[in-house]
mmCIF entry with sequence, helices, sheets and N, C-alpha, C, O atoms, coordinates in Angstrom:
data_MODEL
# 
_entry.id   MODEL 
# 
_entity.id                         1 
_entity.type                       polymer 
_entity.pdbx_number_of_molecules   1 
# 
_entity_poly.entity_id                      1 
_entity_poly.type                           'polypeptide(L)' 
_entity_poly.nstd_linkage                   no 
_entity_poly.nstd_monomer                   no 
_entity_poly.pdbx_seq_one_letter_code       
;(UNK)(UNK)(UNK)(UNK)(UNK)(UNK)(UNK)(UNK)(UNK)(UNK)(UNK)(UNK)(UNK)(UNK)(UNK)(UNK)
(UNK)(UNK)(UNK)(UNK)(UNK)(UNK)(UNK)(UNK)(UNK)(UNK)(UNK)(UNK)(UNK)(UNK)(UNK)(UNK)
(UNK)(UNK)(UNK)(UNK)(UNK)(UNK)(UNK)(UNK)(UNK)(UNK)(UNK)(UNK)(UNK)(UNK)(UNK)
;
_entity_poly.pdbx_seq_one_letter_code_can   XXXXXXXXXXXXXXXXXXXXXXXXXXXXXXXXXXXXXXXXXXXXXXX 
_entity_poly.pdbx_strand_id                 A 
# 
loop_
_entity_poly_seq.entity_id 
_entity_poly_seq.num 
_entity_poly_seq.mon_id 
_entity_poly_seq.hetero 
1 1  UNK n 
1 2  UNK n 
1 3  UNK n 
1 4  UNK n 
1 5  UNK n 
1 6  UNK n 
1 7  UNK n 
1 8  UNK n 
1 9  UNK n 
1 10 UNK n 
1 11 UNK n 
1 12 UNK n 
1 13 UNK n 
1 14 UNK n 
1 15 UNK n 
1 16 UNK n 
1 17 UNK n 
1 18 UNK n 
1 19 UNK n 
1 20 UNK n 
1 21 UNK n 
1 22 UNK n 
1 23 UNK n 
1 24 UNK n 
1 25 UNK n 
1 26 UNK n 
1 27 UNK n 
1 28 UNK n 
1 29 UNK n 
1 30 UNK n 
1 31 UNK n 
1 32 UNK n 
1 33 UNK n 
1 34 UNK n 
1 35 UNK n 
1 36 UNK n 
1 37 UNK n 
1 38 UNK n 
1 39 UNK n 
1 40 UNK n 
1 41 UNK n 
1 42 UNK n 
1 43 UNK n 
1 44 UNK n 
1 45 UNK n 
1 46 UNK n 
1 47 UNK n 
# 
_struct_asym.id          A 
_struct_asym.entity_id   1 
# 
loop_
_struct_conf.conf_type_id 
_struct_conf.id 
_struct_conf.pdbx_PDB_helix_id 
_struct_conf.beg_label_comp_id 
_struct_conf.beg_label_asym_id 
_struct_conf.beg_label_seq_id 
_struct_conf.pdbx_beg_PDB_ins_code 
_struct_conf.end_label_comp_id 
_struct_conf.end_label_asym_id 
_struct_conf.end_label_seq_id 
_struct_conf.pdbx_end_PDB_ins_code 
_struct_conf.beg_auth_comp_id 
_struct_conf.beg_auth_asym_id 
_struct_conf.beg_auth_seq_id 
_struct_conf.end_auth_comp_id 
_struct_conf.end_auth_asym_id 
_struct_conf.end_auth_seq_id 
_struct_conf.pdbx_PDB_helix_class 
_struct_conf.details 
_struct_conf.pdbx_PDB_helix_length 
HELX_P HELX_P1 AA1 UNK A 2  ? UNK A 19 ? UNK A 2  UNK A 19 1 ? 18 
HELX_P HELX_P2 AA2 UNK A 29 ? UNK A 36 ? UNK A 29 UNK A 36 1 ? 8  
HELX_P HELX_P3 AA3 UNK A 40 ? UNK A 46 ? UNK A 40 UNK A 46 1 ? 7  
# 
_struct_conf_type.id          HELX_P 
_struct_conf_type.criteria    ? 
_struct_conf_type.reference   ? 
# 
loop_
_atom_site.group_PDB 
_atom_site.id 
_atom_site.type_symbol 
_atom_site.label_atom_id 
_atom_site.label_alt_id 
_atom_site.label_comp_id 
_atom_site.label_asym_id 
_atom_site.label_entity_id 
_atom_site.label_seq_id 
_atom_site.pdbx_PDB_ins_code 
_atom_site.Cartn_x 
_atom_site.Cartn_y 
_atom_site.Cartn_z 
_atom_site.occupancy 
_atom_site.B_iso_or_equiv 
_atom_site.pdbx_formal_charge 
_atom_site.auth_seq_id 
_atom_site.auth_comp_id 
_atom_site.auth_asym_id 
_atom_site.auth_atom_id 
_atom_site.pdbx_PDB_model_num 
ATOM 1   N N  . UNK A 1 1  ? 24.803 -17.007 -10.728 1.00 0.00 ? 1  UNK A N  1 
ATOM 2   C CA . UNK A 1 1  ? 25.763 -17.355 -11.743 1.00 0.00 ? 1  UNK A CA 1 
ATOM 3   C C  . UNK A 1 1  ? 25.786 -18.863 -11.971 1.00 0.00 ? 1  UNK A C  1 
ATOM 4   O O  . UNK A 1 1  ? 26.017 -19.298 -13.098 1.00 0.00 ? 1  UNK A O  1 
ATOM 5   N N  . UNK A 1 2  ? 25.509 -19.829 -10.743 1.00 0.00 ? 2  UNK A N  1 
ATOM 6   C CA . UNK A 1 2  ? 25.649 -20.887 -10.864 1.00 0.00 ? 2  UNK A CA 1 
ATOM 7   C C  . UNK A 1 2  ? 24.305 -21.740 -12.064 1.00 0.00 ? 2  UNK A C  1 
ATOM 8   O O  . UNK A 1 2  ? 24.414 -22.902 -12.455 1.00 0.00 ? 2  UNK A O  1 
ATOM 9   N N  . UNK A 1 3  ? 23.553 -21.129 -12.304 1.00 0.00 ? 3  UNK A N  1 
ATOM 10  C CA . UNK A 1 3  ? 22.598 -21.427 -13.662 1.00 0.00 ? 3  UNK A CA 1 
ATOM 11  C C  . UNK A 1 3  ? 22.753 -21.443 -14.921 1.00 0.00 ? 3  UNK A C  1 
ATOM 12  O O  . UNK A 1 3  ? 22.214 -22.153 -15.771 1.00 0.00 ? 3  UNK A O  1 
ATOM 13  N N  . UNK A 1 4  ? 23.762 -20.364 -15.041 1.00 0.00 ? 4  UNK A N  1 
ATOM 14  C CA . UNK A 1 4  ? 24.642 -20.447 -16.618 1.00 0.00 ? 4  UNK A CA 1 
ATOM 15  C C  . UNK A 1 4  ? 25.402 -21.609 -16.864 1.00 0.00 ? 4  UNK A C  1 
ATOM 16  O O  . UNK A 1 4  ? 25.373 -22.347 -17.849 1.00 0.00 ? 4  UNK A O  1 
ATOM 17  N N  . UNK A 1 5  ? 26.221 -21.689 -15.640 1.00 0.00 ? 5  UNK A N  1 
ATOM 18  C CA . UNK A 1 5  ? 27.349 -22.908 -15.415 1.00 0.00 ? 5  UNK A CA 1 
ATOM 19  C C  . UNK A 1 5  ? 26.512 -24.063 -15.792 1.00 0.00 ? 5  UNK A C  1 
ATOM 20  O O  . UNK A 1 5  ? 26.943 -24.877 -16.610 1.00 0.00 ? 5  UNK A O  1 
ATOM 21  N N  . UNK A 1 6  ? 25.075 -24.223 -15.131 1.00 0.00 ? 6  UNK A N  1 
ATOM 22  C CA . UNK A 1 6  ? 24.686 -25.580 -15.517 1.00 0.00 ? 6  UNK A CA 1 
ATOM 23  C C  . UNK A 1 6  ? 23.982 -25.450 -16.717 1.00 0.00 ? 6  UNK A C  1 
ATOM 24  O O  . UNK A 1 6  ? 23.668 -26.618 -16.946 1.00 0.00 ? 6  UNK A O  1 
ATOM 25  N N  . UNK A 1 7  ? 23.422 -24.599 -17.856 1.00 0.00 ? 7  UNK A N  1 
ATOM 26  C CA . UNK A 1 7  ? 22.960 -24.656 -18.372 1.00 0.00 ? 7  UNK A CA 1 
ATOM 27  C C  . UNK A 1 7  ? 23.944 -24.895 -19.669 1.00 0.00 ? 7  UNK A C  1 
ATOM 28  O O  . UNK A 1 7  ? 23.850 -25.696 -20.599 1.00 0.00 ? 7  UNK A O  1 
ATOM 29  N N  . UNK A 1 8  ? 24.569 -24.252 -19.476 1.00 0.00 ? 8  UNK A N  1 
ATOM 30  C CA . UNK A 1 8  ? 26.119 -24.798 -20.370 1.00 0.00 ? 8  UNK A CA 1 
ATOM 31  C C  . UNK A 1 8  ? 26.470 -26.521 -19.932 1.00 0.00 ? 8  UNK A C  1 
ATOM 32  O O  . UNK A 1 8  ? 26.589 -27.299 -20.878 1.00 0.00 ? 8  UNK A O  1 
ATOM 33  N N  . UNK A 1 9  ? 26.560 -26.836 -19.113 1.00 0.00 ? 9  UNK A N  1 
ATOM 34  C CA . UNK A 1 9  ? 27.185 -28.374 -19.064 1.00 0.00 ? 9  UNK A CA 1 
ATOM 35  C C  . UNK A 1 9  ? 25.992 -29.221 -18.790 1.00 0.00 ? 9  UNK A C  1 
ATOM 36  O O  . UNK A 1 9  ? 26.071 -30.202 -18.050 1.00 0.00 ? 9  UNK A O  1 
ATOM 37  N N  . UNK A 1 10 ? 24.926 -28.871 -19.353 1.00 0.00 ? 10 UNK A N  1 
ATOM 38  C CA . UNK A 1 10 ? 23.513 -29.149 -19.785 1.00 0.00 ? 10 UNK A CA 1 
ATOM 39  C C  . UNK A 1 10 ? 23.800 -29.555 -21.129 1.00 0.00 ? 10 UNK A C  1 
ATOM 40  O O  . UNK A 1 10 ? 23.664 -30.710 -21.532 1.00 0.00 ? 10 UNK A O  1 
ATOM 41  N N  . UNK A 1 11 ? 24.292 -28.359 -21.976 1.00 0.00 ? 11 UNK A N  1 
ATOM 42  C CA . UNK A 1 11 ? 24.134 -28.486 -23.420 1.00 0.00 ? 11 UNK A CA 1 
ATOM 43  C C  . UNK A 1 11 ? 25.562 -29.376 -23.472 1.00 0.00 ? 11 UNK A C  1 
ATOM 44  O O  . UNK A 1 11 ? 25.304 -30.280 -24.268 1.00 0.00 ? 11 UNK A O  1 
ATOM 45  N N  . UNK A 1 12 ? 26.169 -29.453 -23.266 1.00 0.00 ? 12 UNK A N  1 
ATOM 46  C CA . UNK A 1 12 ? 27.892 -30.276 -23.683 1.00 0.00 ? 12 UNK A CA 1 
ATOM 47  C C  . UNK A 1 12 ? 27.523 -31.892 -23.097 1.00 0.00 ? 12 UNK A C  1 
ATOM 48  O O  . UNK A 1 12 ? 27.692 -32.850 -23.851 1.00 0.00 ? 12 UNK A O  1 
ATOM 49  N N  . UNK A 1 13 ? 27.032 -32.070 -21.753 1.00 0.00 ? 13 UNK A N  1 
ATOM 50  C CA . UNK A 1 13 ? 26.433 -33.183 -21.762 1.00 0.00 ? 13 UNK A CA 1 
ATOM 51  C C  . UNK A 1 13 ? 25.370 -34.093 -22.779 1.00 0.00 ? 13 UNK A C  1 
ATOM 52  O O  . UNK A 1 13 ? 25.343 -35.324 -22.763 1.00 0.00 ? 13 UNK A O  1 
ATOM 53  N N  . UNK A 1 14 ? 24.475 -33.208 -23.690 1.00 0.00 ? 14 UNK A N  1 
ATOM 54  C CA . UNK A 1 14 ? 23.514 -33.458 -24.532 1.00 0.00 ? 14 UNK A CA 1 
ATOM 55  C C  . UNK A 1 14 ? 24.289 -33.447 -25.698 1.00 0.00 ? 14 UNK A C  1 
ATOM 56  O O  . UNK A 1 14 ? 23.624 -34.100 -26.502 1.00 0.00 ? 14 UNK A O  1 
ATOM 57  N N  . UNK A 1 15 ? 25.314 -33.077 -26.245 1.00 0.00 ? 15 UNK A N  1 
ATOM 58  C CA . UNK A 1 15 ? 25.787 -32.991 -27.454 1.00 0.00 ? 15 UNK A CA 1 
ATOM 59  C C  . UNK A 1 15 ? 26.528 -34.331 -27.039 1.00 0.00 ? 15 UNK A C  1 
ATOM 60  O O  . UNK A 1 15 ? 26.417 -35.256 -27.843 1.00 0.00 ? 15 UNK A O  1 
ATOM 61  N N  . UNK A 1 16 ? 27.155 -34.521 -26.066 1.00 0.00 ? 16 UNK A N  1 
ATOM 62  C CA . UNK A 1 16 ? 28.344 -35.634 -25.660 1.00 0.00 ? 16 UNK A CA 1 
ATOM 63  C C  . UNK A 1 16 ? 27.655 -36.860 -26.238 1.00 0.00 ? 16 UNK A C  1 
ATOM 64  O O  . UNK A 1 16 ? 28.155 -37.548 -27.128 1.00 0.00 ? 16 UNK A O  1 
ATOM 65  N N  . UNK A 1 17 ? 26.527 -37.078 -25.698 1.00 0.00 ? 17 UNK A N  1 
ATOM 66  C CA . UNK A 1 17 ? 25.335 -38.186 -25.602 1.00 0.00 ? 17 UNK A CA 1 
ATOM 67  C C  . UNK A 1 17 ? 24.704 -38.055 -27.033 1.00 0.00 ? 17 UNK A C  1 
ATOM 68  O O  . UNK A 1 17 ? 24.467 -39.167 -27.505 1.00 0.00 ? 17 UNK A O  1 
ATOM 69  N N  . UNK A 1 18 ? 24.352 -36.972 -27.890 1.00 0.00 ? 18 UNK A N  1 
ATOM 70  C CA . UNK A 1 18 ? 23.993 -37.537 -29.336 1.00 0.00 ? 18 UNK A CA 1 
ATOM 71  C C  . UNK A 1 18 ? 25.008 -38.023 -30.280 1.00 0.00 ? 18 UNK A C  1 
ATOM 72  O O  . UNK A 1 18 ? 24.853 -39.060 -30.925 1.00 0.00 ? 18 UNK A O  1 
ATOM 73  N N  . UNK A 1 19 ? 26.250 -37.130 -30.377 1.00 0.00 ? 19 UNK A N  1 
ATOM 74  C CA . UNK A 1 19 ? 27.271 -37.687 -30.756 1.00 0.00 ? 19 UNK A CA 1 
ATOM 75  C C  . UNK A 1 19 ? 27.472 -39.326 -30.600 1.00 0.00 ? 19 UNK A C  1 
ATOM 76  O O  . UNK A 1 19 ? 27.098 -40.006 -31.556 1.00 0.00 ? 19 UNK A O  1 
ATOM 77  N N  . UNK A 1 20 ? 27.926 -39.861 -29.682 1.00 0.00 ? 20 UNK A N  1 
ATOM 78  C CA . UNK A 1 20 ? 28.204 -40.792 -29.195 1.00 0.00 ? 20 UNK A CA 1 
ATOM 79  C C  . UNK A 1 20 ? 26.972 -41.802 -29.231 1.00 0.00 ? 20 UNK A C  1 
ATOM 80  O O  . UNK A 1 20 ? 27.055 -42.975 -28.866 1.00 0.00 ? 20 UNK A O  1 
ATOM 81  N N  . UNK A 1 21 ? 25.565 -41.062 -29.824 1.00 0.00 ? 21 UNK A N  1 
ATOM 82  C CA . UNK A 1 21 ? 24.715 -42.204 -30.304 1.00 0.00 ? 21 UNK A CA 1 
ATOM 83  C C  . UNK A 1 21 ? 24.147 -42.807 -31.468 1.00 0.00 ? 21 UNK A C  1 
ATOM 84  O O  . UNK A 1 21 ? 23.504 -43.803 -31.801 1.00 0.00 ? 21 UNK A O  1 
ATOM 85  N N  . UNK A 1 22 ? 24.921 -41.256 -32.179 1.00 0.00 ? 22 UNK A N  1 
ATOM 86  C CA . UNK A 1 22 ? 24.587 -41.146 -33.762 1.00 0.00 ? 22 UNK A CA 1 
ATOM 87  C C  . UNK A 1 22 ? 25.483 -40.915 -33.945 1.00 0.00 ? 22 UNK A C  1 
ATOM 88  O O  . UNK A 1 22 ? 26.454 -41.631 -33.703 1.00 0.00 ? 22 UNK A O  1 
ATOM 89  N N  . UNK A 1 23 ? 25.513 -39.372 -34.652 1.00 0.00 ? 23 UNK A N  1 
ATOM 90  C CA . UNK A 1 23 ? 27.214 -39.115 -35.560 1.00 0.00 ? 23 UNK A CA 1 
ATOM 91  C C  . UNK A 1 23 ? 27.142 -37.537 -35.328 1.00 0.00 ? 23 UNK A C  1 
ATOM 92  O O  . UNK A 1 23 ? 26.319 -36.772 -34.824 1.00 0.00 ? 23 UNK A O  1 
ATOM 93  N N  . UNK A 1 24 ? 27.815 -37.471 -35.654 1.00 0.00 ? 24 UNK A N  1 
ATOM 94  C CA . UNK A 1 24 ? 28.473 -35.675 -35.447 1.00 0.00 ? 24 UNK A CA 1 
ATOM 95  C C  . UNK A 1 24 ? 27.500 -35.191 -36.421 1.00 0.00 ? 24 UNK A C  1 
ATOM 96  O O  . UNK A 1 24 ? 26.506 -34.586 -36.019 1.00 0.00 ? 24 UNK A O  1 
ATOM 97  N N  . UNK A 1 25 ? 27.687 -35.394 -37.628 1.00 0.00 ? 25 UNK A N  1 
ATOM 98  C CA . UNK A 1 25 ? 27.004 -34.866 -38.861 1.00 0.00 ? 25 UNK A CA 1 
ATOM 99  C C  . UNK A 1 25 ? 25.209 -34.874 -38.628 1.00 0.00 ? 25 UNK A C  1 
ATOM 100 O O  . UNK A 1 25 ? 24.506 -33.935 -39.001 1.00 0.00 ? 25 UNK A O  1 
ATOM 101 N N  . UNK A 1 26 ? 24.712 -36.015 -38.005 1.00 0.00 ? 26 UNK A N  1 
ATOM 102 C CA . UNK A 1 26 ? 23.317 -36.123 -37.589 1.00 0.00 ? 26 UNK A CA 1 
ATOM 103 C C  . UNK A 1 26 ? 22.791 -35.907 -36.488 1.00 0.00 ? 26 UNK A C  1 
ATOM 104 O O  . UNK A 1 26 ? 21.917 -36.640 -36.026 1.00 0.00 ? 26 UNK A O  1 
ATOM 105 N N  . UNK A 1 27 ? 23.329 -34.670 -35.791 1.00 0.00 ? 27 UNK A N  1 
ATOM 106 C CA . UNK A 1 27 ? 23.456 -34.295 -34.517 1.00 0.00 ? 27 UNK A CA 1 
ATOM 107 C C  . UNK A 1 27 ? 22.604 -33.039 -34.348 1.00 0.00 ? 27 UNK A C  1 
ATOM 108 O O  . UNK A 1 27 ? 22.884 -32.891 -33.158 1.00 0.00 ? 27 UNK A O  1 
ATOM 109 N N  . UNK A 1 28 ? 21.727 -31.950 -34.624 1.00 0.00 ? 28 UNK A N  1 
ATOM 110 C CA . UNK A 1 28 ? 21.258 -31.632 -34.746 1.00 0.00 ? 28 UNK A CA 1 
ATOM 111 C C  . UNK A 1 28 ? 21.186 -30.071 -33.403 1.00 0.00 ? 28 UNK A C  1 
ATOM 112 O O  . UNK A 1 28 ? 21.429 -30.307 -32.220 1.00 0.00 ? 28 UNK A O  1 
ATOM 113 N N  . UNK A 1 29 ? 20.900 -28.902 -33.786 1.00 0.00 ? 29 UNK A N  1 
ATOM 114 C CA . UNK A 1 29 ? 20.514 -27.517 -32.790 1.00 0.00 ? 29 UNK A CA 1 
ATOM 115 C C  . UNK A 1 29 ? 19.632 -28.213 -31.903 1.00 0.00 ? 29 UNK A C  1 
ATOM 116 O O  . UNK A 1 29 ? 19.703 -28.181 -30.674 1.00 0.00 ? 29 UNK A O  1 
ATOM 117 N N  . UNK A 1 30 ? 18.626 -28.973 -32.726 1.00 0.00 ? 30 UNK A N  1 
ATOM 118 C CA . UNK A 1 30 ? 17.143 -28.553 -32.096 1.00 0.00 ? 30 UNK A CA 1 
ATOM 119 C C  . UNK A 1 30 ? 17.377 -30.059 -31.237 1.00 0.00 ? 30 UNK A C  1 
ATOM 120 O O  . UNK A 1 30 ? 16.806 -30.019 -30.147 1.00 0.00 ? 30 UNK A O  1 
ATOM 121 N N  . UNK A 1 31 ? 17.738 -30.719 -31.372 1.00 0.00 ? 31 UNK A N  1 
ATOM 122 C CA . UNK A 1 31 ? 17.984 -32.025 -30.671 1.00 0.00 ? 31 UNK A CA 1 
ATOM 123 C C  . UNK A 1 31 ? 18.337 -31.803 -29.466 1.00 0.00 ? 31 UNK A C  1 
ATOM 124 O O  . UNK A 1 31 ? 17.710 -32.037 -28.433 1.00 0.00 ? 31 UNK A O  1 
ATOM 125 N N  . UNK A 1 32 ? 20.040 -31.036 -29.702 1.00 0.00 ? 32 UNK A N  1 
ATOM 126 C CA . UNK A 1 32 ? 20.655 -30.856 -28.553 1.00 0.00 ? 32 UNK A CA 1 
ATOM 127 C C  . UNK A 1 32 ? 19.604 -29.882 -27.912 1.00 0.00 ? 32 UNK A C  1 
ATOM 128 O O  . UNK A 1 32 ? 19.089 -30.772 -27.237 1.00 0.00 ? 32 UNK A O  1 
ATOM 129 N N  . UNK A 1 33 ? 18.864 -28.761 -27.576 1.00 0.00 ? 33 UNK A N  1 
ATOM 130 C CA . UNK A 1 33 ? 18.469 -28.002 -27.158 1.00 0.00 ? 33 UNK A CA 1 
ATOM 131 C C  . UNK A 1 33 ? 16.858 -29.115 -26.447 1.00 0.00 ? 33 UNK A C  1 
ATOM 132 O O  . UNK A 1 33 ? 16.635 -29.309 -25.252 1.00 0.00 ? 33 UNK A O  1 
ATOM 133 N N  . UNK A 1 34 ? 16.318 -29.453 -27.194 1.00 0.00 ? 34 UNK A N  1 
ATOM 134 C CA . UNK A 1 34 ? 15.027 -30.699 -26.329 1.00 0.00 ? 34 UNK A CA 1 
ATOM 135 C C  . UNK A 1 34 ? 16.299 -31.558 -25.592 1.00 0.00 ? 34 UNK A C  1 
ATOM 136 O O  . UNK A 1 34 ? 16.319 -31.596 -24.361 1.00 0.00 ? 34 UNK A O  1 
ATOM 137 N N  . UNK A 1 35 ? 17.166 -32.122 -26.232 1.00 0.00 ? 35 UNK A N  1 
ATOM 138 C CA . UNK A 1 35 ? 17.681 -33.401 -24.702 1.00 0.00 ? 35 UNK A CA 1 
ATOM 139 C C  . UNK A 1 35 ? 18.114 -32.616 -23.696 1.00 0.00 ? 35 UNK A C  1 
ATOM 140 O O  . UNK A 1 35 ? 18.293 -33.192 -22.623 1.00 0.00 ? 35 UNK A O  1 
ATOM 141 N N  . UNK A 1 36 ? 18.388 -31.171 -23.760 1.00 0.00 ? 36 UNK A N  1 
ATOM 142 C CA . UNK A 1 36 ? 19.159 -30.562 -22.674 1.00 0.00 ? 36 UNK A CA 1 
ATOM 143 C C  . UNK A 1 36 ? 18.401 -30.158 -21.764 1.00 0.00 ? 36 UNK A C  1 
ATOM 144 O O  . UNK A 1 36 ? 18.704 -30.008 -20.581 1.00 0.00 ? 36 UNK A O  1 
ATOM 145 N N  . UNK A 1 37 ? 16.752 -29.843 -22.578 1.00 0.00 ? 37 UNK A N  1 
ATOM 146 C CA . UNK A 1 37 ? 16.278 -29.009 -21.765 1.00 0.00 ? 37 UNK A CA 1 
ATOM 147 C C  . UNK A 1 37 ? 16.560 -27.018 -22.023 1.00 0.00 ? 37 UNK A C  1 
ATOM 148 O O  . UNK A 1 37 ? 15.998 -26.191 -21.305 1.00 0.00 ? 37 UNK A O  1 
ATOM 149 N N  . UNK A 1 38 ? 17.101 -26.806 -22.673 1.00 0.00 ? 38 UNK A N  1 
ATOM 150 C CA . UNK A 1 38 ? 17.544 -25.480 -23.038 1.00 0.00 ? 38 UNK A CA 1 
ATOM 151 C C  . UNK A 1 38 ? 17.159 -24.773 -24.259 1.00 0.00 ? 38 UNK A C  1 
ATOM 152 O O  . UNK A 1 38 ? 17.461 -25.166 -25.386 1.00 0.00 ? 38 UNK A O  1 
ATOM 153 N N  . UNK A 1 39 ? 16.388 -23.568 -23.969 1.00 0.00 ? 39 UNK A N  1 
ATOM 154 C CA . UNK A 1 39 ? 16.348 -23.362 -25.124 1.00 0.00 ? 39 UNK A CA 1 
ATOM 155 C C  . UNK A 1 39 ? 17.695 -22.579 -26.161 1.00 0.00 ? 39 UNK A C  1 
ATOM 156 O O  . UNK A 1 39 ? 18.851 -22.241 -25.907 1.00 0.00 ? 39 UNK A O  1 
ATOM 157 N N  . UNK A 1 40 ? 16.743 -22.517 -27.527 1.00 0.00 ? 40 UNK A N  1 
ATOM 158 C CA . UNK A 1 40 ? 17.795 -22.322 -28.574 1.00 0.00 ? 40 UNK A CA 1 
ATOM 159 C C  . UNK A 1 40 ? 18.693 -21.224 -28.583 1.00 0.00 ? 40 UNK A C  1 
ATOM 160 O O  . UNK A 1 40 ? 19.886 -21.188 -28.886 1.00 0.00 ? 40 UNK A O  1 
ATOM 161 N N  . UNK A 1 41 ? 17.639 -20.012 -28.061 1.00 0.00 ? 41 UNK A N  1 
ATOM 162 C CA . UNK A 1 41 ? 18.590 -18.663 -28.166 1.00 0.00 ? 41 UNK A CA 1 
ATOM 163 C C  . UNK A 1 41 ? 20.008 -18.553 -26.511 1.00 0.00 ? 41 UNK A C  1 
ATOM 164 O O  . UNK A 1 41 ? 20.892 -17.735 -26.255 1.00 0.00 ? 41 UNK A O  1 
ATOM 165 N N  . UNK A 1 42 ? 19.545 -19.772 -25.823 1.00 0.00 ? 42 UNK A N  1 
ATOM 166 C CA . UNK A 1 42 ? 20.647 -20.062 -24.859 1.00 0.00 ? 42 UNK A CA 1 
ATOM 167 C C  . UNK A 1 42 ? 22.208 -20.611 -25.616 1.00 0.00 ? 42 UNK A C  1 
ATOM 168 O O  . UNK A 1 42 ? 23.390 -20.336 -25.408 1.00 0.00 ? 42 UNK A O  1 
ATOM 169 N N  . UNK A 1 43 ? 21.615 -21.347 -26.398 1.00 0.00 ? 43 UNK A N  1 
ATOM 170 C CA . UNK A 1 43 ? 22.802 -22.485 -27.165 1.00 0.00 ? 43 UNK A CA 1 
ATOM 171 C C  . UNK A 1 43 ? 23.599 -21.694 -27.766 1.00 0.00 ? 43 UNK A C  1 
ATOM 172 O O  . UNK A 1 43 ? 24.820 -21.805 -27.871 1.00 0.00 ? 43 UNK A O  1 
ATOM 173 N N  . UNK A 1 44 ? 22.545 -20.442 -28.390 1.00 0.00 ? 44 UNK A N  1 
ATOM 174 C CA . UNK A 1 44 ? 23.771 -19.308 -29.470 1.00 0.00 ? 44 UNK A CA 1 
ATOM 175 C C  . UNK A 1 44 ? 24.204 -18.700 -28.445 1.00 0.00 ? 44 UNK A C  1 
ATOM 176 O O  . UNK A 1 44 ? 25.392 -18.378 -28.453 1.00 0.00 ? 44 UNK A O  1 
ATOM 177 N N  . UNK A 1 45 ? 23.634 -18.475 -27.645 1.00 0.00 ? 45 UNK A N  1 
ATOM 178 C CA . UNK A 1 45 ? 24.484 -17.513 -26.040 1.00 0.00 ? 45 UNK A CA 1 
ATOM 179 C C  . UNK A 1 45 ? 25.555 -17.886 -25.914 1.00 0.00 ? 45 UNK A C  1 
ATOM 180 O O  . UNK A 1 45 ? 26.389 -16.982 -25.853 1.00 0.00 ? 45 UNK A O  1 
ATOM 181 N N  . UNK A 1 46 ? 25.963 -18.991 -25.836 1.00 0.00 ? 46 UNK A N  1 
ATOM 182 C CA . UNK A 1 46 ? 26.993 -20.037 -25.005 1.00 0.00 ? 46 UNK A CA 1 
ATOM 183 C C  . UNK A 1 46 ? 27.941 -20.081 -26.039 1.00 0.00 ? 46 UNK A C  1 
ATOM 184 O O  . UNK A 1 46 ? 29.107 -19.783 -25.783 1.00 0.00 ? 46 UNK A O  1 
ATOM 185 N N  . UNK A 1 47 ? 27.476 -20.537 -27.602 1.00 0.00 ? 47 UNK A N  1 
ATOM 186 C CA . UNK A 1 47 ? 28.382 -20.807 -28.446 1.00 0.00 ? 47 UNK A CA 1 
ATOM 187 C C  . UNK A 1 47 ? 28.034 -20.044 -30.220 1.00 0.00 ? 47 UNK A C  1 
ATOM 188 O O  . UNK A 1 47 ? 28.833 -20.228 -31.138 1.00 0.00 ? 47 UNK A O  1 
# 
């Protein structure tokens, strides 16, 4: 179970960090999913 947990605060860490380097609006699926390390059909899992 403990792999979901990180694979989730994988992706919230990577969104935290584009946000905060660009903009919300230029923030991108496929971005967050390469900086996280995660793939895409994980990201729709989660959210």
């Amino acid at each position: 179970m403990g792999r979901v947990s990180d694979a989730k605060t994988r992706l919230m860490e990577a969104v935290r960090e584009l946000i905060w380097t660009g903009s919300f609006g230029s923030t991108t699926i496929d971005q967050i999913c390469e900086k996280s390390g995660v793939k895409k059909g994980s990201f729709y899992y989660f959210f």
